[in-house]
C-alpha positions in Angstrom: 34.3 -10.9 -59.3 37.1 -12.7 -61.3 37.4 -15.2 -58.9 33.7 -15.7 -58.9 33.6 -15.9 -63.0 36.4 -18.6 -63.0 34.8 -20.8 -60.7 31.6 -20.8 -62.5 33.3 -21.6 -66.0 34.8 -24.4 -64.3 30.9 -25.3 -62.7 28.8 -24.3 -65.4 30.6 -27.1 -67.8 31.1 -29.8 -65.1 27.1 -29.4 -64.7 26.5 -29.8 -68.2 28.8 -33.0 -68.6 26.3 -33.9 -65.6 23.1 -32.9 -67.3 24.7 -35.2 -70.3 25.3 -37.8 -68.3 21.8 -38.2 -66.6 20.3 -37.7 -69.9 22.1 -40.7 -72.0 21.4 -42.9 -68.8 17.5 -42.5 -69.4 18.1 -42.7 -73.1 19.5 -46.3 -71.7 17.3 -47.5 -69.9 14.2 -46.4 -72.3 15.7 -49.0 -74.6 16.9 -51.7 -72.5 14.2 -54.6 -73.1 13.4 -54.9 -69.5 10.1 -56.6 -69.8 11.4 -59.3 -72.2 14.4 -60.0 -70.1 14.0 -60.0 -66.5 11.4 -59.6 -64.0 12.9 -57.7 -61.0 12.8 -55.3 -58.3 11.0 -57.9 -56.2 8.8 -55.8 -54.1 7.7 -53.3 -56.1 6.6 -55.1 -58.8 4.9 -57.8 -56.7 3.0 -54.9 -55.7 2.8 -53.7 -58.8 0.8 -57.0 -59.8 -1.1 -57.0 -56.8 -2.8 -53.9 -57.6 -3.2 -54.8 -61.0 -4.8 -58.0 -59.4 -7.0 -55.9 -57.2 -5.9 -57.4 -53.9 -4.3 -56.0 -50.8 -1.0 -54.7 -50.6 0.3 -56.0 -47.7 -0.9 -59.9 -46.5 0.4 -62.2 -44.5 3.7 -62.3 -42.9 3.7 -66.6 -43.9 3.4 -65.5 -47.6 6.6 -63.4 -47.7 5.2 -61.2 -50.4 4.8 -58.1 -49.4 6.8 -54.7 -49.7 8.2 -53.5 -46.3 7.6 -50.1 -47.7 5.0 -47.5 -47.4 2.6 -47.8 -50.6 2.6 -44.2 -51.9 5.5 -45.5 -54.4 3.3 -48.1 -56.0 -0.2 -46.4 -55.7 1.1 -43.3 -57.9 2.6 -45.5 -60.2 -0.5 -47.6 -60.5 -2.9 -44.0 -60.8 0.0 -42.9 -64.0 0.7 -45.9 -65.3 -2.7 -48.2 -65.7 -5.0 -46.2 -67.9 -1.9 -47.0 -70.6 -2.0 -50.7 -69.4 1.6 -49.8 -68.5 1.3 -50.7 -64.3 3.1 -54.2 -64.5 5.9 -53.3 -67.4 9.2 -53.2 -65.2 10.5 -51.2 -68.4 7.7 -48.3 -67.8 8.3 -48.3 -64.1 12.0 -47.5 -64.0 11.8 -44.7 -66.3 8.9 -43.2 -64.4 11.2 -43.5 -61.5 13.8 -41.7 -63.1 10.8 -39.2 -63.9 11.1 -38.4 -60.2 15.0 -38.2 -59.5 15.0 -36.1 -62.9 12.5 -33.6 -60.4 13.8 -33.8 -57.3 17.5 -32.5 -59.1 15.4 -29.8 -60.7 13.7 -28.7 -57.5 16.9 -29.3 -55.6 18.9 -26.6 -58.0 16.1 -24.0 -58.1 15.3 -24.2 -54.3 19.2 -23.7 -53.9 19.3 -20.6 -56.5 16.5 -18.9 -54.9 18.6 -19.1 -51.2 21.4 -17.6 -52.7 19.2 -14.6 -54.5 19.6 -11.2 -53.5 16.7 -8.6 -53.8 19.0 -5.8 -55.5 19.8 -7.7 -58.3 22.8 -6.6 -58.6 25.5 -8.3 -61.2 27.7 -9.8 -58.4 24.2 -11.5 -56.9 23.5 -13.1 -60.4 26.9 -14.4 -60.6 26.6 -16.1 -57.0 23.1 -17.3 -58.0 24.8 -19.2 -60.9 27.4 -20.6 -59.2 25.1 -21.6 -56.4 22.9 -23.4 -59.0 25.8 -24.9 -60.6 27.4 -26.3 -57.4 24.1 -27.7 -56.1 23.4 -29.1 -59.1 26.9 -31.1 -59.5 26.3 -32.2 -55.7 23.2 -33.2 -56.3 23.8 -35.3 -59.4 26.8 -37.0 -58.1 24.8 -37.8 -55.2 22.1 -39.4 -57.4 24.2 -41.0 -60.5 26.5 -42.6 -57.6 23.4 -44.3 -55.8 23.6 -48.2 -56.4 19.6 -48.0 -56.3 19.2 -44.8 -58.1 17.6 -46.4 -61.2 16.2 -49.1 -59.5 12.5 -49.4 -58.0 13.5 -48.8 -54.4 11.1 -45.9 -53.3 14.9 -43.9 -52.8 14.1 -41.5 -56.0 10.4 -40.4 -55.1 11.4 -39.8 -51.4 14.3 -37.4 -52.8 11.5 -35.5 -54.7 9.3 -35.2 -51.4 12.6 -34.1 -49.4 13.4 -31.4 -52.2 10.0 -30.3 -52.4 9.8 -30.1 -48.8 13.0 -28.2 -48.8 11.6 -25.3 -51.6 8.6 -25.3 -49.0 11.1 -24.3 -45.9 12.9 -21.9 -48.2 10.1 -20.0 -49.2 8.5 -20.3 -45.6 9.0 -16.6 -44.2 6.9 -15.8 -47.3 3.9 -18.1 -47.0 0.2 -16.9 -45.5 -0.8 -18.7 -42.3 -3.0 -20.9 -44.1 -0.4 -22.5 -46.6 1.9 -23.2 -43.6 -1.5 -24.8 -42.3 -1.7 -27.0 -46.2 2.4 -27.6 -46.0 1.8 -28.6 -42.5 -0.5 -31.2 -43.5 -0.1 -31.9 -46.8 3.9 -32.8 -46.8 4.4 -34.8 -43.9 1.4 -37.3 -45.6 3.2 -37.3 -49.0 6.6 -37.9 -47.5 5.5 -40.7 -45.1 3.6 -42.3 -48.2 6.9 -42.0 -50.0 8.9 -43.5 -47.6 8.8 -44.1 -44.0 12.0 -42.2 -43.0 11.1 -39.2 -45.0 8.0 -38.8 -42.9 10.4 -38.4 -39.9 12.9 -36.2 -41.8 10.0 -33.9 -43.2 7.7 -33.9 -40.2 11.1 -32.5 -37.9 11.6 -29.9 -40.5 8.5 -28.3 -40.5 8.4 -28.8 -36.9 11.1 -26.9 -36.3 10.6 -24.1 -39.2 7.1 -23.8 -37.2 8.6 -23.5 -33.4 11.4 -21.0 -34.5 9.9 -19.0 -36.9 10.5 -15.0 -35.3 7.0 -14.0 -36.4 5.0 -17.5 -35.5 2.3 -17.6 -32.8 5.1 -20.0 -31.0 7.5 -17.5 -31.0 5.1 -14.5 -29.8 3.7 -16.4 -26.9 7.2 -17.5 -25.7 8.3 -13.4 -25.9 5.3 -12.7 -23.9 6.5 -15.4 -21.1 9.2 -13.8 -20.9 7.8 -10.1 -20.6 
């Protein structure tokens, strides 16, 4: 228990330097004069104006104008962001953006807390639940401050939401009725290949796999009663 204690006043601090540190770096960029100084992050505000334009997304490969993305980045920024006649202000993009690596360290944390929760509630369990909390938290955030695109428009930040979201799904899958594995099943792989192509892949393999080993699944019963 002592040793447990001392680590997590060493943790709990380093996570709030962190928490600082994340915080000032929105504070930042909210008043940075984007819009009056540069136009940038190519893509995604081409795409950005296109929308606003009400044209396609994607033309020509001649014209060299169009993201290489999937467009789930720039249509939910487009739903937020136009009824405040916001969509093609780089300024309100970023911190939107930041809006969803602020979430995806949240869900990241939480998820990770609720792993290391045990049912008896027990002092020593509330200790490791902090310190697992605190230790995901500083991973994750030194991940994400250290990412040369992390406060850029790349679609990097809003697949890290999808991935963490996907992750509380798979951590809280033992629990979940057959017909919310049958919504998770459905509804996550679309959001996360919207997001970003490679988090389709990541997300559709997890659930995949959650689905074929899963002790009390229908995959799992049938190949028992092969066997038998």
């Amino acid at each position: 228990m002592t040793v447990r204690r001392a680590v997590l006043a060493v943790l709990v601090p380093g996570a709030a330097v962190l928490v600082a540190l994340h915080v000032s770096r929105i504070a930042e960029r909210l008043r940075y004069p984007y819009d009056l100084i540069l136009w940038g992050d190519d893509y995604f505000m081409t795409s950005m104006a296109k929308l606003a334009a009400g044209v396609p997304l994607y033309g020509p490969l001649a014209d060299a104008n169009s993201t290489v993305y999937a467009p789930g980045g720039a249509w939910l920024h487009h739903a937020l962001l136009a009824p405040f006649h916001l969509d093609t202000s780089l300024h309100a993009n970023r911190v939107l953006t930041l809006c969803w690596l602020t979430l995806a360290l949240a869900v990241g944390t939480f998820t990770v807390s609720k792993l290391s929760r045990r049912r008896d509630g027990a002092l020593e369990s509330r200790v490791d639940e902090s310190l697992s909390a605190a230790l995901a938290f500083l991973v994750l955030a030194l991940v994400a401050l250290s990412n040369p695109v992390g406060d850029s428009l790349h679609p990097t930040d809003l697949e890290l939401l999808v991935l963490s979201s996907s992750l509380a799904v798979l951590a809280a899958w033992r629990e979940l009725s057959p017909g919310r594995r049958l919504v998770a099943n459905v509804l996550l792989p679309a959001a996360a290949v919207l997001s970003k192509q490679t988090a389709g892949l990541a997300v559709t393999g997890a659930l995949a796999a959650a689905s074929f080993l899963d002790a009390e699944g229908p995959i799992a019963r049938r190949l028992r009663a092969s066997v038998v």
